[in-house]
N, C-alpha and C positions, 0 to 999 in steps of 0.2 A: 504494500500500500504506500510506503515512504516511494520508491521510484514514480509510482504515478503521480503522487501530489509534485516531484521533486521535476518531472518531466511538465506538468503543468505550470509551475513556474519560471521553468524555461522559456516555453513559449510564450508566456506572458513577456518575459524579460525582453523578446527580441522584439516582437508587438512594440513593447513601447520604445526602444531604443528607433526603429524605423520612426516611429512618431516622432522624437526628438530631431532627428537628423530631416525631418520633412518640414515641420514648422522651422529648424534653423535655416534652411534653404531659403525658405520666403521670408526670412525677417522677420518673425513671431516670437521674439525672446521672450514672453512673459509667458507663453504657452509653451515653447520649449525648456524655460526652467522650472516650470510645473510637472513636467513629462519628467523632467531628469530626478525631480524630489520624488516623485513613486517608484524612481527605477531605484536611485537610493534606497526607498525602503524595504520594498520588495525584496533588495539584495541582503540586507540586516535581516529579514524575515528568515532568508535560505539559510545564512549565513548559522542563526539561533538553532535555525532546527537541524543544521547538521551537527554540531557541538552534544546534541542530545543521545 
């Protein structure tokens, strides 16, 4: 069950990094540093629950 949730945050991860790199393209910083603060957390997320 840990590699499915661990494989769903994956994909989530790269989901939003494309996001960041789309909104940086068109000059959206305020929406690209919003995208990058959930890629941060998301990543503290994975990060906790490998430690466990």
């Amino acid at each position: 069950m840990m590699m499915r949730e661990n494989e769903k945050s994956m994909r989530t991860l790269a989901m939003l990094r494309y996001q960041a790199d789309r909104y940086q393209s068109v000059g959206n910083g305020s929406m690209c540093q919003r995208v990058n603060a959930e890629i941060r957390r998301l990543m503290n997320k994975m990060s906790e629950s490998s430690k466990n």
